[in-house]
Every structure is written in structure tokens, then in C-alpha cells.
C-alpha positions as CSV (number, residue, x, y, z in Angstrom):
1,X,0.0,0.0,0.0
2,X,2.9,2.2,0.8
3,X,4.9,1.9,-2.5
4,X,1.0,2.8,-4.1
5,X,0.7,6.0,-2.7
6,X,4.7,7.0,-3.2
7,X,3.9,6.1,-7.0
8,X,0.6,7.8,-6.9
9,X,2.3,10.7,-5.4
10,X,5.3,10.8,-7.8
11,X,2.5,10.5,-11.1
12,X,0.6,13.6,-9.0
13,X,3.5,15.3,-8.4
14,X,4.8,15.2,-12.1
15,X,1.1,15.9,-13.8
16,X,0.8,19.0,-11.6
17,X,4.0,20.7,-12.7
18,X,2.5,20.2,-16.4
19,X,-1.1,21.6,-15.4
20,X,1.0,24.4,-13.3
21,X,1.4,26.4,-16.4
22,X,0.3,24.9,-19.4
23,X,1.0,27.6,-21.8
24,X,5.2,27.5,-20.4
25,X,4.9,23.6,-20.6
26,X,3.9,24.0,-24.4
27,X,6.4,26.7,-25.2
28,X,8.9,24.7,-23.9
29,X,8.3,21.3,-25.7
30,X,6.6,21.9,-28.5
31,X,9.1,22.5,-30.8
32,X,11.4,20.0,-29.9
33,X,8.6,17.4,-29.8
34,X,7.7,18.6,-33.7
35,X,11.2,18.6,-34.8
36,X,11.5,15.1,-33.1
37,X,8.1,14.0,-35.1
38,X,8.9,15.6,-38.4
39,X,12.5,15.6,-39.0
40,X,12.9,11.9,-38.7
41,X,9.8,11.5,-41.4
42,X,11.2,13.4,-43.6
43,X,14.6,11.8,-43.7
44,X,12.9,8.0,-43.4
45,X,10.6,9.0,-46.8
46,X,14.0,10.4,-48.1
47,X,16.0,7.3,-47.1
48,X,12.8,4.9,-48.8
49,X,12.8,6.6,-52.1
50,X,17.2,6.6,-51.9
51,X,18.7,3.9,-54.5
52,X,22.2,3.4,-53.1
53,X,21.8,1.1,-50.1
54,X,24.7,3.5,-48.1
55,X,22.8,6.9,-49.0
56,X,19.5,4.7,-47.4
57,X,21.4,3.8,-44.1
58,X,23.0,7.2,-43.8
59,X,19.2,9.2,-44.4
60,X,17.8,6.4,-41.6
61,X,20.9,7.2,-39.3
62,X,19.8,11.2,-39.6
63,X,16.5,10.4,-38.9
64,X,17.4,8.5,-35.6
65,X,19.9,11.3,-34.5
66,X,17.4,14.0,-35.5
67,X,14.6,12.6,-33.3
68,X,17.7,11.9,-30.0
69,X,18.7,15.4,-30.1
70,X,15.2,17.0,-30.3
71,X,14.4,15.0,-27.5
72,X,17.1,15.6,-25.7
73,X,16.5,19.3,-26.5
74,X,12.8,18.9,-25.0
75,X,14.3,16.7,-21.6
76,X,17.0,19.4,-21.1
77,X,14.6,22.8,-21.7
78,X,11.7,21.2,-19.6
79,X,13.8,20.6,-16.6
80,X,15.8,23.8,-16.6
81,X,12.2,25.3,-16.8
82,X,11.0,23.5,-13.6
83,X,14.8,23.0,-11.8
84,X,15.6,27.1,-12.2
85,X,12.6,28.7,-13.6
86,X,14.5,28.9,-17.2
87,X,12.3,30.3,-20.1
88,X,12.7,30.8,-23.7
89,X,10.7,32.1,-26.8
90,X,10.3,31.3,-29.4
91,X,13.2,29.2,-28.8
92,X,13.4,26.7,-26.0
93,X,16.4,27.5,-23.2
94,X,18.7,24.6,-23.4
95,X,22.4,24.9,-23.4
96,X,23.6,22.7,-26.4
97,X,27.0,21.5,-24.1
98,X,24.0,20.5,-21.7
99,X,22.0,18.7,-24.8
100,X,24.8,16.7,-25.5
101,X,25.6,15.7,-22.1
102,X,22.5,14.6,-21.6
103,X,22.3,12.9,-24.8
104,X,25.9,10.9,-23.5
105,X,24.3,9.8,-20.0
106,X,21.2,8.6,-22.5
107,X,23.0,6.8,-24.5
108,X,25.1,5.3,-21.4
109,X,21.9,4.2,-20.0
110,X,19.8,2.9,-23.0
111,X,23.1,0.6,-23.3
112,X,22.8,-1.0,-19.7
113,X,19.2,-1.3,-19.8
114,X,19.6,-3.2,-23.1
115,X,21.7,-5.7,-22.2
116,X,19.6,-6.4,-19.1
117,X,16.2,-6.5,-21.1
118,X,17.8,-8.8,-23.8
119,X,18.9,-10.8,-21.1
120,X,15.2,-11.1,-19.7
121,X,13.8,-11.5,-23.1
122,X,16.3,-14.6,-24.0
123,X,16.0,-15.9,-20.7
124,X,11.9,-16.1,-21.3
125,X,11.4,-17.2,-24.7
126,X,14.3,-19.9,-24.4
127,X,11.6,-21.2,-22.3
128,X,8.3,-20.9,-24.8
129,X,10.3,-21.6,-28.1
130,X,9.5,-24.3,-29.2
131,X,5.6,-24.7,-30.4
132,X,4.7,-21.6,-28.4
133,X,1.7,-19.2,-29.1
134,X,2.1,-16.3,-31.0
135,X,1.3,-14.3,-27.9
136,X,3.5,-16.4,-25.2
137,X,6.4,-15.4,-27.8
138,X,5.4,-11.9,-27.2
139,X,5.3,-11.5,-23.3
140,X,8.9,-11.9,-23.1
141,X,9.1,-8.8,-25.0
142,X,7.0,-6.7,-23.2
143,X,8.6,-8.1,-19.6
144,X,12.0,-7.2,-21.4
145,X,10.8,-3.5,-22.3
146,X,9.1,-3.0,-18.9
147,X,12.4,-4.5,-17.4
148,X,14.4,-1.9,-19.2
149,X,12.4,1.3,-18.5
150,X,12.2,0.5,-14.3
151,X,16.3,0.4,-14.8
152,X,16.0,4.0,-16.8
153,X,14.0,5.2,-14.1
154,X,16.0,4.7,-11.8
155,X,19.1,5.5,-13.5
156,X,17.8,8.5,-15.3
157,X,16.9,10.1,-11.6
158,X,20.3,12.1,-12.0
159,X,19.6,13.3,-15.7
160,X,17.3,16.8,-14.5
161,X,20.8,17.5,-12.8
162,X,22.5,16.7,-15.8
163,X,20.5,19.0,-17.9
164,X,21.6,22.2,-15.0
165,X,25.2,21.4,-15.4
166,X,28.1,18.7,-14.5
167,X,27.4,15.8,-11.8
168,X,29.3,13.8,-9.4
169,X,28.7,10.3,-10.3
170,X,26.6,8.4,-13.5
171,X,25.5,6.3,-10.6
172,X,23.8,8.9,-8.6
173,X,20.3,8.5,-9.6
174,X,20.7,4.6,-8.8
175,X,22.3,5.0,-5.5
176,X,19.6,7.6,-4.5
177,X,16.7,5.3,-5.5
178,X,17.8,2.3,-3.2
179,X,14.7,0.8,-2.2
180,X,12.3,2.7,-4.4
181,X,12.5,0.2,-7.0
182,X,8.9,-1.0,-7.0
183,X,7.4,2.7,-7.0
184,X,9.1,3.0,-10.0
185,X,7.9,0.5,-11.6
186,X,4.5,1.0,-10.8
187,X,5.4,4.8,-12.4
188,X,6.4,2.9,-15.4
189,X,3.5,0.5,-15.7
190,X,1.4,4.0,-15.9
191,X,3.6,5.6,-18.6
192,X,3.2,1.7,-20.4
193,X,-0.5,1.5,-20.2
194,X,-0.7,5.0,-21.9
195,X,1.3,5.4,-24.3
196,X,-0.1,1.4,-25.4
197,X,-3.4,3.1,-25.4
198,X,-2.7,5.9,-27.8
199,X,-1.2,3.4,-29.9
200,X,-4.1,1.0,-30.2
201,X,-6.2,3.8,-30.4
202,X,-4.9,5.4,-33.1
203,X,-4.5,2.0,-35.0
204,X,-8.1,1.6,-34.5
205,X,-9.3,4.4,-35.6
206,X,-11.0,4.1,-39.7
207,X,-8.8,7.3,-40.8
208,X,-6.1,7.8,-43.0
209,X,-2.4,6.6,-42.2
210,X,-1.1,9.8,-42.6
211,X,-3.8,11.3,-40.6
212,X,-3.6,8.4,-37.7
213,X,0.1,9.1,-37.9
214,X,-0.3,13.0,-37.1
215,X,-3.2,12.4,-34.3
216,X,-1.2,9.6,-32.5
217,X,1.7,12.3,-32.1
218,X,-0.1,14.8,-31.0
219,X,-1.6,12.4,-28.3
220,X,1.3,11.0,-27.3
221,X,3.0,14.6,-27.0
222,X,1.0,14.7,-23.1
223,X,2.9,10.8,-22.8
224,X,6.4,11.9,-23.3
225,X,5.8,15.1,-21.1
226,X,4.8,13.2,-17.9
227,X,7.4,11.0,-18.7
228,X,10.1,13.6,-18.3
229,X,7.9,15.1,-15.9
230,X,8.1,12.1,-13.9
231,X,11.7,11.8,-14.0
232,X,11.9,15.5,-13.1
233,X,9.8,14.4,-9.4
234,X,12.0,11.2,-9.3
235,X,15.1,13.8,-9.1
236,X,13.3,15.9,-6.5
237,X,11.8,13.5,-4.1
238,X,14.7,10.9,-4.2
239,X,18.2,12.9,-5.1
240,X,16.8,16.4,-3.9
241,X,15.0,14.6,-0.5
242,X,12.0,17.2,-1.4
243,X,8.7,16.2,-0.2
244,X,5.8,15.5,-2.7
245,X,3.4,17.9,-2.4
């Protein structure tokens, strides 16, 4: 009951400093979150129409750095917004030495949390390979990609600091949330069940591709707010020791 009501408290936490000031909040990560939506479209139409198979991989390559930075861009002007009240228009505030750092402890992350999901995933369908159901073959997955984002969590509670300036240790955010595994997760279980129901949603929907494309981005836009949101109370409540209220 206890690790409910911390995780209940961190979700709060995170949606009120969106609903504080939704016209900053939008300011802030709009742009980015377009330029993470668009430029990687762009460059994945370019890279299907390319001929040379080098000029394809290259385009695709773009596209994936395109949509890291932008993010990164939208992490890093989001918390400097919240962390020290930092504001920019029409441009977002974010330091591009800070962009790329953050980027780096990303990357550093996503790396570690890979190994372990693959790790989870082989582990599981070693077990269900052979004349296993289409949907046993998938819960390994999922367990895998849950796995992975309860490790970010708790690793990524140092990256708000990250996006203010240089930190201690990479290992900060782990050390600090010692014991707080299980409210994370339920945090993450959240952020899974909504951003699966955008998706589903969108696929269900009789539209257009293009047009489901464009709606489920602008739904999910709220998704990977609360997600940074969420590691921005993480920080706070577990590196910071501020209470949640």
C-alpha cells in the first residue's frame, strides 16, 4: 500500500507541474517534440525513395539522430524550466553543451538497460520456443521493455541534474533510489499503459495513415511530457529529498 501511494504521489507530483502552467509547458516542448516528429519523417521518406543502399542507411541514421537530439533538447529545456525557472521564446532554453551531455548519460543508460532487457527477453522465450503461441512469444518482450524502463527510471533520476550542469557520479540516480524500485515501476506500468493506449487507439481508428500518424503524435506529445515530468519528481523527491506535495 505504501509503494502505491509513493507512486501515486510521484504521477501527481509530475502531472501538476504540467497543469501548473500549461501555456510554459507547451512553449517549452513543443518544438522539440515537432522537430523530433517531423524531421525523422522526412529523412525515413527520403532514405525509402534513396537507390544506393549507403545513402538509405545514412538518411535512416539522420533520422534516428534528428529525433535523440530534439528529444534531448525537449528533456533538457523542460527541466531547466522546472529545476531554475529557465524560459525561452520562441526558442526553448537549453544549453547545447547540456543537450549533448544529456544525450551521452542517454545513451550510457539505454546501453545497460539493453543488455539487461535482452537478457530477460532470451532468458523467457528460451523457455516458450519451441511450439509456443504467438502471444507467449510476445510477453517476453514486453517483460523485457518493462524491465528496461524500471532500470532508466532509476538511473535517469540524475539526468534533471544533468540538464543544470556537470554531476558527481553516472551512478547517482541509482544510488539515491535504493529501495524505491517497485514505485518506479509502478510509475512505469502508468507511462506503459498510456502510451499502449494511444497506440491502439490510433490504430483503431477508420482514418487515413497519414492522418492516424499526425493524431497519434499529438496524443502522445502529453505521454512523453509526464514521462520527463516524472523523472523531473524522481530527481526531486529521491536525489533532492524534497517532499511531494
Amino acid at each position: 500500500m505504501v509503494i502505491v501511494l509513493q507512486a501515486k504521489a510521484l504521477l501527481f507530483y509530475a502531472v501538476r507541474m504540467i497543469l501548473r502552467d500549461p501555456k510554459a509547458a507547451l512553449r517549452t516542448t513543443a518544438l522539440p517534440y515537432v522537430l523530433a516528429q517531423v524531421l525523422p519523417a522526412l529523412l525515413y521518406g527520403a532514405a525509402a525513395e534513396a537507390s544506393p543502399v549507403t545513402t538509405e542507411w545514412s538518411l535512416r541514421l539522420a533520422g534516428e539522430l534528428a529525433f535523440l537530439v530534439s528529444m534531448a533538447w525537449m528533456a533538457v529545456a523542460w527541466h531547466r524550466l522546472i529545476l531554475i525557472h529557465e524560459t525561452g521564446w520562441p526558442l526553448p532554453t537549453a544549453p547545447m553543451g547540456r543537450v549533448a551531455a544529456y544525450l551521452a548519460y542517454v545513451a550510457a543508460f539505454e546501453v545497460t538497460v539493453m543488455l539487461v532487457s535482452f537478457i530477460v527477453i532470451g532468458g523467457m522465450a528460451a523457455t516458450v520456443l519451441f511450439g509456443a503461441a504467438e502471444l507467449a512469444m510476445q510477453v517476453p518482450v514486453y517483460l523485457g521493455i518493462f524491465a528496461a524502463s524500471v532500470l532508466f527510471g532509476r538511473l535517469g533520476a540524475i539526468l534533471p541534474a544533468v540538464a543544470l550542469g556537470p554531476v558527481t557520479s553516472i551512478l547517482d540516480g541509482w544510488r539515491a533510489t535504493r529501495g524505491a524500485t517497485l514505485t518506479i515501476a509502478l510509475t512505469c506500468l502508468v507511462l506503459f499503459l498510456l502510451e499502449e493506449a494511444v497506440f491502439r487507439g490510433g490504430m483503431a481508428l477508420q482514418i487515413d495513415s497519414r492522418l492516424s500518424e499526425v493524431l497519434q503524435a499529438v496524443l502522445q506529445w502529453p505521454v512523453f511530457l509526464l514521462g520527463i515530468a516524472l523523472l523531473t519528481s524522481t530527481y526531486l523527491h529521491y536525489v533532492k529529498g524534497q517532499p511531494l506535495e
